[in-house]
C-alpha positions as CSV (number, residue, x, y, z in Angstrom):
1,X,117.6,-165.1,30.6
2,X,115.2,-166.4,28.3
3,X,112.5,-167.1,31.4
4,X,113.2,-163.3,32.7
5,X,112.2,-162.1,29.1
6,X,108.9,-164.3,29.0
7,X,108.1,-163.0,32.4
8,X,108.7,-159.2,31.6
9,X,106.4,-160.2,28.3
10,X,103.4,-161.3,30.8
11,X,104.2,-159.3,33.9
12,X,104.0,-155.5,32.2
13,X,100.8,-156.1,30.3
14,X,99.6,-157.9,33.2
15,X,100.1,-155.2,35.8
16,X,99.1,-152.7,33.0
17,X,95.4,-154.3,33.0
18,X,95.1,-155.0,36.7
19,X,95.5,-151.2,37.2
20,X,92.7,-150.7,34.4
21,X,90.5,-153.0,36.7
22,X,91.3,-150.8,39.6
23,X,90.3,-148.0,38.0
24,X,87.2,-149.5,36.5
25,X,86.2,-150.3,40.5
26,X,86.6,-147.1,41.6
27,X,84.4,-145.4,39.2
28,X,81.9,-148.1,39.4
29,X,81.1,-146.9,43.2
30,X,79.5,-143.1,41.9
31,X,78.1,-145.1,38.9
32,X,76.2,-147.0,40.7
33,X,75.5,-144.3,43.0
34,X,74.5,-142.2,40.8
35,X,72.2,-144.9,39.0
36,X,70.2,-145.6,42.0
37,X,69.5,-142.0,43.1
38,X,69.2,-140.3,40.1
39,X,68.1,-142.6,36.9
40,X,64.6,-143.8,36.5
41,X,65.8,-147.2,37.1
42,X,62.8,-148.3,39.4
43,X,60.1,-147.5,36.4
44,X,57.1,-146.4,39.6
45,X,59.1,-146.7,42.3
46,X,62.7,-144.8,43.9
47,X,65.2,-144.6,46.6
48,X,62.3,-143.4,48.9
49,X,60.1,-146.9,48.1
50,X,59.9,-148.8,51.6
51,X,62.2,-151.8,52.1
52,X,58.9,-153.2,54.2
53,X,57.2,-153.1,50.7
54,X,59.9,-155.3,49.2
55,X,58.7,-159.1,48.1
56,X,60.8,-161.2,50.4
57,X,61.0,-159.0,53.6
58,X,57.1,-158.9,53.5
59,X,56.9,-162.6,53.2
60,X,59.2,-162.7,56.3
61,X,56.8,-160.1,57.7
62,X,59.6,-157.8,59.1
63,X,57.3,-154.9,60.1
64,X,59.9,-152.7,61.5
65,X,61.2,-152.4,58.0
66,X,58.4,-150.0,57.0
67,X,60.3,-146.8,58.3
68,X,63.6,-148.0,56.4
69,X,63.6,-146.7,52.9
70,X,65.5,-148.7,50.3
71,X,68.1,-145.7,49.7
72,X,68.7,-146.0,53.4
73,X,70.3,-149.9,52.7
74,X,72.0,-149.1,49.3
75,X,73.8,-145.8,50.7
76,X,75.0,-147.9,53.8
77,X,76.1,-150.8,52.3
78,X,77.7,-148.6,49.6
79,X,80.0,-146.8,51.9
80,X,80.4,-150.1,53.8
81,X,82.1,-151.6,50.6
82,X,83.9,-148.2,49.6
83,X,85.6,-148.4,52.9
84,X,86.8,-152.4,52.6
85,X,88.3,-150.9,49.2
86,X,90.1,-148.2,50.6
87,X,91.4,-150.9,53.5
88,X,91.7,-153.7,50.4
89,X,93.9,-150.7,48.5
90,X,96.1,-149.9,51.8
91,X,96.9,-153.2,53.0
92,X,96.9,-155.7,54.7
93,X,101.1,-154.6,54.7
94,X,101.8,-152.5,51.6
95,X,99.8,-150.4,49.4
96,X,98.0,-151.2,45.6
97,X,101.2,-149.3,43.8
98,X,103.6,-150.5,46.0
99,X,103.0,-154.1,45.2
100,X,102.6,-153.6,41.2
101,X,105.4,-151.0,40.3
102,X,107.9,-153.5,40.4
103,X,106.0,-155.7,38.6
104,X,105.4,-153.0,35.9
105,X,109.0,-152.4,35.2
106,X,109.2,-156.3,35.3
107,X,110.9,-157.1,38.3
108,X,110.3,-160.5,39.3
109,X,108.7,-159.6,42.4
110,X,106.4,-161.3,44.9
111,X,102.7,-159.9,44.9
112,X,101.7,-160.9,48.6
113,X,101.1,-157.5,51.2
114,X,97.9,-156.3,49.1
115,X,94.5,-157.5,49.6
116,X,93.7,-155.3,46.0
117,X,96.3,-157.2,43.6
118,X,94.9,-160.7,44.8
119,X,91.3,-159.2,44.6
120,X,91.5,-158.4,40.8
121,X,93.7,-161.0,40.2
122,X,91.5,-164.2,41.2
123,X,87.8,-161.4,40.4
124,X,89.3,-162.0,36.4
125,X,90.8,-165.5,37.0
126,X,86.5,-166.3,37.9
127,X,85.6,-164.5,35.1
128,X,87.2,-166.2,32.4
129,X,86.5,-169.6,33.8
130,X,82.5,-168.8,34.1
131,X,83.4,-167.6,30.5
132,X,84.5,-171.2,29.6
133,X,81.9,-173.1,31.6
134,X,79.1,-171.0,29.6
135,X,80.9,-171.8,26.3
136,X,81.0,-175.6,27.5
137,X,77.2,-175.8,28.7
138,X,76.0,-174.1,25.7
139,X,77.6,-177.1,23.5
140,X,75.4,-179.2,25.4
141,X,72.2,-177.1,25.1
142,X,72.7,-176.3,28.8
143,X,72.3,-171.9,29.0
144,X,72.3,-169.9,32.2
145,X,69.3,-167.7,32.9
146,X,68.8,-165.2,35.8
147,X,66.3,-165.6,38.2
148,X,63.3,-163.0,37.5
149,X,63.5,-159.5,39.3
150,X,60.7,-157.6,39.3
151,X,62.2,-154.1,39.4
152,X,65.8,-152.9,38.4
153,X,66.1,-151.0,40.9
154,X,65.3,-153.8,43.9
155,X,67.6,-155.9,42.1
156,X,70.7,-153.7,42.2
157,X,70.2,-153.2,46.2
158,X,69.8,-156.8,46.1
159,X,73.5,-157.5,44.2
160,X,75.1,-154.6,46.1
161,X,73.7,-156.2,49.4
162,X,74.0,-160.0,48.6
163,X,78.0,-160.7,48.9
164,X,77.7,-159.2,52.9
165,X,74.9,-162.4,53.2
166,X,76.4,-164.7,51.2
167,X,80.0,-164.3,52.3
168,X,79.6,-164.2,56.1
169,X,77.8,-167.5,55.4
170,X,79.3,-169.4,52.8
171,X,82.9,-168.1,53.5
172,X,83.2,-166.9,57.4
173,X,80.6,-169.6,58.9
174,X,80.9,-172.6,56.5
175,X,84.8,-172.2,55.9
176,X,86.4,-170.5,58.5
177,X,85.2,-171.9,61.8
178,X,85.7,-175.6,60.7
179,X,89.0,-174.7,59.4
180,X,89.6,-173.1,62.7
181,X,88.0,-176.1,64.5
182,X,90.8,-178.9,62.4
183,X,93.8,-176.3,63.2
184,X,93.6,-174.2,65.9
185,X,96.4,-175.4,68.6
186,X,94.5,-173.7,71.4
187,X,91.1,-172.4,72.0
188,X,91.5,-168.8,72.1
189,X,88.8,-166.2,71.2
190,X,91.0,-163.7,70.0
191,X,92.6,-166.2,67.7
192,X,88.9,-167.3,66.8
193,X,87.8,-164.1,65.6
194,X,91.5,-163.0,64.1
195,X,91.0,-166.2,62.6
196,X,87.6,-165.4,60.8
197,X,89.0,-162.2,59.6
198,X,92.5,-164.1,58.1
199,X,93.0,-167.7,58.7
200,X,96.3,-168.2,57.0
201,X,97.0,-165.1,59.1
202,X,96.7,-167.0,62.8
203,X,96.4,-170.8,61.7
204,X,99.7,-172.9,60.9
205,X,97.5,-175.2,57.5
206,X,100.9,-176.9,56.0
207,X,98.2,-179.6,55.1
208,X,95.7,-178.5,53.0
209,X,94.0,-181.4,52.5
210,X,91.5,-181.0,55.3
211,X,90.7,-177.2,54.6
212,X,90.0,-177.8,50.6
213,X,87.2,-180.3,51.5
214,X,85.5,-178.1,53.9
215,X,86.0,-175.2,50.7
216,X,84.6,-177.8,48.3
217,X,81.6,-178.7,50.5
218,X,80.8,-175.2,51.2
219,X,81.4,-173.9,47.2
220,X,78.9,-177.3,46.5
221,X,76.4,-175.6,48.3
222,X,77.0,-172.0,47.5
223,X,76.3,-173.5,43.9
224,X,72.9,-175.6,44.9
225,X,71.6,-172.2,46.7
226,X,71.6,-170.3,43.5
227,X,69.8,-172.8,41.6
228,X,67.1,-174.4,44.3
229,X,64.6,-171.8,44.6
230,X,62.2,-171.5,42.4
231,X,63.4,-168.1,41.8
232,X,66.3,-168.8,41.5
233,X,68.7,-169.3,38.4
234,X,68.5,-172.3,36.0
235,X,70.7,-175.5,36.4
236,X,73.0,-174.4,34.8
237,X,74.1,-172.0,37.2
238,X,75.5,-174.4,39.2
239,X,78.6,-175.1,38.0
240,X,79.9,-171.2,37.8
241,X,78.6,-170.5,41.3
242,X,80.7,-173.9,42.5
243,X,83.7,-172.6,40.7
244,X,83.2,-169.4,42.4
245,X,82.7,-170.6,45.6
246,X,85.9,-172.8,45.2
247,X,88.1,-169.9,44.5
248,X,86.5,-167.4,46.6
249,X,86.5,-169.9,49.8
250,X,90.5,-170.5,48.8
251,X,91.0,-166.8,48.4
252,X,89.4,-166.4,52.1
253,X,91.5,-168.9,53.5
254,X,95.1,-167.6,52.0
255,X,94.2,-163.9,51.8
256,X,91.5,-163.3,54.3
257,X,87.6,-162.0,54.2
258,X,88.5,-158.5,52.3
259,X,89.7,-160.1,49.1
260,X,86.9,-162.4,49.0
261,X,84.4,-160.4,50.1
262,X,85.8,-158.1,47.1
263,X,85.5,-160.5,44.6
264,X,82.2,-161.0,45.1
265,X,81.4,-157.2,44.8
266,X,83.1,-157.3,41.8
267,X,80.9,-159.6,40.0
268,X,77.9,-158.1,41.7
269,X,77.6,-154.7,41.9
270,X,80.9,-153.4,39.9
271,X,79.3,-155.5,36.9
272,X,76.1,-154.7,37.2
273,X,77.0,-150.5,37.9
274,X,78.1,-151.0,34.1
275,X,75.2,-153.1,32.6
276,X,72.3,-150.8,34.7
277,X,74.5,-147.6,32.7
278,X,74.1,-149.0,29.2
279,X,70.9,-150.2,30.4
280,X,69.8,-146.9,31.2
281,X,71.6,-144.4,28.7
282,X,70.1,-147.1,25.5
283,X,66.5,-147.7,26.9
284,X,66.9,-151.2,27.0
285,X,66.9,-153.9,29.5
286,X,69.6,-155.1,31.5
287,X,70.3,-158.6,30.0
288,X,70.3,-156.8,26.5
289,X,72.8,-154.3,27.8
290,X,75.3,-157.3,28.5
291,X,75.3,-157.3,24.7
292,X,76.7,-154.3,24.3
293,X,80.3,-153.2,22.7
294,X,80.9,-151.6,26.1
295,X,80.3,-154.1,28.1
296,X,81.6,-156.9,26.0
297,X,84.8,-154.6,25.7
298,X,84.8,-154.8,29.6
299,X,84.6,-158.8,29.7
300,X,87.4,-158.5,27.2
301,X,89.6,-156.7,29.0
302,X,88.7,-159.3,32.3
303,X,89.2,-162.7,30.3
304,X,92.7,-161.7,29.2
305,X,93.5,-160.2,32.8
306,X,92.5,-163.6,33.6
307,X,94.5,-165.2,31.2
308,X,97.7,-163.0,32.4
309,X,96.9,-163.7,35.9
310,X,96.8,-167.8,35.2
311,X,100.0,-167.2,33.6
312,X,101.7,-165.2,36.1
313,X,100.3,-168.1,39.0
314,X,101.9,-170.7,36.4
315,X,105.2,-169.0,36.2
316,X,105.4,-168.0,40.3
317,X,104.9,-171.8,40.6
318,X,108.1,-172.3,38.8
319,X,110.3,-169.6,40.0
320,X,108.9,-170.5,43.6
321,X,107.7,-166.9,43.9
322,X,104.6,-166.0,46.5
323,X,101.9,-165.1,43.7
């Protein structure tokens, strides 16, 4: 009795601030919209600026890039993403509600048959982790910097676009054809792509051994390729992106390609739709906008979803429920 009460006590505020991070998704798709089309964002340049004109496709001298205009890549990607969501929300076997009105009333309830609930669940589980790294680095004089963009508006196409890249290849090439590769039974195409989509889905992995060192190695070097370029972040970097990768590769391999290609969006574009409006309602610039009450009100709201969501893995683990 007393274990049902401590669950009720975590699983209603739990579910409470899971569907505030739904909702705080959805409206982060015409935010960000609305941002790129319609703010001044991009200073000289707008939605109609050439994606030929852009640093690195230049340098990689894509010419027939010059009739694509940058609106052209947001838009498409956008609605690529809004329709994962609406697949994430439906499935991959019961809907968003479905899965968390039990779990509001305080039902002791499994969580599995939505891609959504596991989405937001390990999305706030990262952030409170990259919360505690940063606190940890700092104590050792070690911050985390941003790589330099140019443009604000470049750089939101280039976090709306980047978790498409990164995942396919960190997740879907580095991950899930070597864990297809150790436990595939047969060689089968249709397993191999069904696979890709959803290991845990086709594959039999009682013995996870294997697959956590090929999610290791790939979350090692997800973490090297932020910080390697020249461009690219400071050292310190590392370690969140490597903790990302870790959980994101896991999330791929128990819950399939939607959730973690979702919980990269989140911290992409769903943060940044949020920091680019303060940015752009105050005048200021877009690291100073992390700084504000709304934002910081926002982080709040994820660390203690994260917090909930550790708890509610913790207590599955004892009552040997599927969280």
């Amino acid at each position: 009795m007393q274990s049902y009460k401590i669950f009720q006590g975590i699983a209603i505020p739990y579910s409470a601030l899971v569907s505030v991070v739904f909702g705080l998704m959805i409206f982060s798709f015409p935010i960000g919209a609305y941002l790129f089309f319609n703010s001044n964002l991009g200073g000289s340049i707008d939605y109609q600026y050439p994606l030929y004109e852009i640093e690195f496709i230049k340098a990689l001298d894509l010419q027939w890039t010059s009739e694509i205009q940058i609106g052209d890549v947001f838009i498409a990607v956008w609605i690529f993403f809004l329709v994962i969501f609406v697949i994430a929300s439906l499935g991959p076997s019961r809907n968003f509600m479905r899965v968390l009105s039990p779990i509001m009333s305080g039902t002791a309830e499994h969580q599995d048959g939505n891609y959504l609930v596991h989405t937001i669940k390990w999305f706030s589980v990262i952030i409170i982790l990259s919360a505690a790294i940063d606190v940890v680095q700092r104590s050792f004089g070690v911050n985390i910097t941003p790589p330099p963009f140019g443009n604000d508006l470049v750089q939101l196409l280039s976090v709306t676009f980047a978790p498409i890249i990164e995942e396919i290849g960190f997740r879907i090439i580095l991950v899930g054809i070597p864990v297809f590769l150790l436990y595939a039974k047969r060689a089968s195409a249709k397993d191999f792509f069904r696979s890709l989509w959803n290991p845990s889905a086709v594959l039999s992995i009682s013995d996870v051994r294997k697959a956590l060192i090929v999610i290791i190695a790939s979350a090692a070097l997800f973490g090297l390729a932020h910080v390697m370029s020249e461009q690219g972040w400071t050292s310190g970097k590392m370690a969140q992106a490597t903790m990302s990768g870790i959980i994101i590769g896991w999330v791929y391999i128990r819950y399939g390609f939607v959730s973690a290609l979702l919980i990269h969006w989140a911290t992409n574009y769903m943060v940044f739709s949020y920091g680019y409006l303060v940015a752009s309602v105050n005048d200021v610039k877009i690291m100073d906008a992390f700084s504000h009450s709304l934002i910081q009100t926002i982080e709040i709201l994820l660390v203690v979803t994260g917090v909930l969501s550790l708890a509610m893995i913790w207590l599955g683990r004892r009552k040997a429920l599927n969280v």
